[in-house]
Each structure stands twice: as C-alpha cells, then as structure tokens.
C-alpha positions in Angstrom: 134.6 144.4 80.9 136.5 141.5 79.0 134.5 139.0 77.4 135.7 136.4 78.9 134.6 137.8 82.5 131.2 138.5 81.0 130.7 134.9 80.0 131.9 133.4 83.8 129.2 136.0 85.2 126.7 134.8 82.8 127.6 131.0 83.5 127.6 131.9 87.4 124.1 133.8 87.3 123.1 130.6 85.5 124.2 128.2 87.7 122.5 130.2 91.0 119.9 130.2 89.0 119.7 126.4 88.5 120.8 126.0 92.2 117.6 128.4 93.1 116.0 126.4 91.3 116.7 123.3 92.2 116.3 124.6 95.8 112.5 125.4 94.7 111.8 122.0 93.3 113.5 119.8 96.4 111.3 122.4 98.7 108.5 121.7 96.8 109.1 117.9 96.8 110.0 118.1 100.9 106.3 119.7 101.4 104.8 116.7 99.1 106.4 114.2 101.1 105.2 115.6 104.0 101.4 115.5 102.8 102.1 112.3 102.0 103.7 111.1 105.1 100.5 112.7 106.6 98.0 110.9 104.3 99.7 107.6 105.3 99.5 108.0 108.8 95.7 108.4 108.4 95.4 105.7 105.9 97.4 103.4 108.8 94.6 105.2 111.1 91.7 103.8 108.7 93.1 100.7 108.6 92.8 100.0 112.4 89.2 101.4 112.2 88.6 99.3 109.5 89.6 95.7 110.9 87.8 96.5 114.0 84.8 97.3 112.2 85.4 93.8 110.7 85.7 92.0 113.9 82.5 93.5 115.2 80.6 92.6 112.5 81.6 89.0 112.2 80.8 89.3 116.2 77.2 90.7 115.0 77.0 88.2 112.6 78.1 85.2 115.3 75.5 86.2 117.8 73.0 86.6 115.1 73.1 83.1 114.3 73.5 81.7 117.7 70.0 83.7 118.4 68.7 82.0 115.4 69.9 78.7 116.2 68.2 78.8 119.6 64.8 80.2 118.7 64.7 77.3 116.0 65.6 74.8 119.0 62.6 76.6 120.9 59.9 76.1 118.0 62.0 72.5 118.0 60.5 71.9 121.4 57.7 74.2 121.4 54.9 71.7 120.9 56.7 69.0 123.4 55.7 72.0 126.1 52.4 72.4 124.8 51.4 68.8 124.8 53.5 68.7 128.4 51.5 71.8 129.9 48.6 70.3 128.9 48.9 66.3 130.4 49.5 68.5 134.1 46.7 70.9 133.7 44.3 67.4 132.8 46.5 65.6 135.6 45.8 68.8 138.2 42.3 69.2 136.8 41.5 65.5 137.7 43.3 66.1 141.1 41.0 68.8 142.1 37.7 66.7 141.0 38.4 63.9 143.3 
C-alpha cells in the first residue's frame, strides 16, 4: 500500500477517533445536564416548601403575640373583676340579710 494511502487511513482512523470521542464527551455532558435539570427542578420544589414554611411561621409568630397581647390585657383587668366580683357578692350578701 502507498504511503500516501497509509497516512489518509491513519488521519481518517484519527479523526473517527476524535469524532468517537467527541461523541463520548457531548453524551456524557447531555446526561450531566440532565442531572442537573433534575436537581433544579427539586431545588424550584424546595423553594416553594421553603416560603410556605416562612409564611406559616410568621403566621405562628402573629398569633403568638396576639395571644400574648390579650392575656396581658386580662391580668390588665384582672383585679378590676376581682374588686367588681367582690362589691356584688357584699351587695347580694347584704340583700339577703335584710
């Protein structure tokens, strides 16, 4: 075989090799992507979890201190109702004596 037909065999077994190659690496990169595509969609997944974890917990946190506020109105007014409860048992007391 002439040399010159050796070397285009050689230069074409190279270059399917490269193209084989090639193929390898953009097959590999296409199942990387995909992972990837993958991993976003449950990070997009997470995210949604995420901010409605956050809106229940500021709702948590809301009612927290609206129950807070109103037992502090209740010890506010607490001993009004004592001293209240007690004029009407004196005034029922005094009621029943007569």
């Amino acid at each position: 075989m002439p040399e010159a037909m050796k070397h285009a065999l050689n230069r074409m077994d190279s270059f399917e090799t490269v193209v084989r190659n090639l193929m390898i690496t953009l097959a590999g990169h296409t199942e990387a992507l995909g992972r990837i595509e993958k991993k976003l969609v449950k990070l997009d997944e997470l995210d949604g979890l995420k901010k409605s974890l956050e809106v229940f917990t500021s709702e948590i946190i809301a009612s927290r201190h609206e129950r807070t506020l109103l037992g502090k109105s209740f010890f506010d007014h607490e001993s009004t109702l004592t001293d209240r409860e007690l004029r009407l048992t004196r005034i029922e007391l005094r009621s029943k004596q007569s």
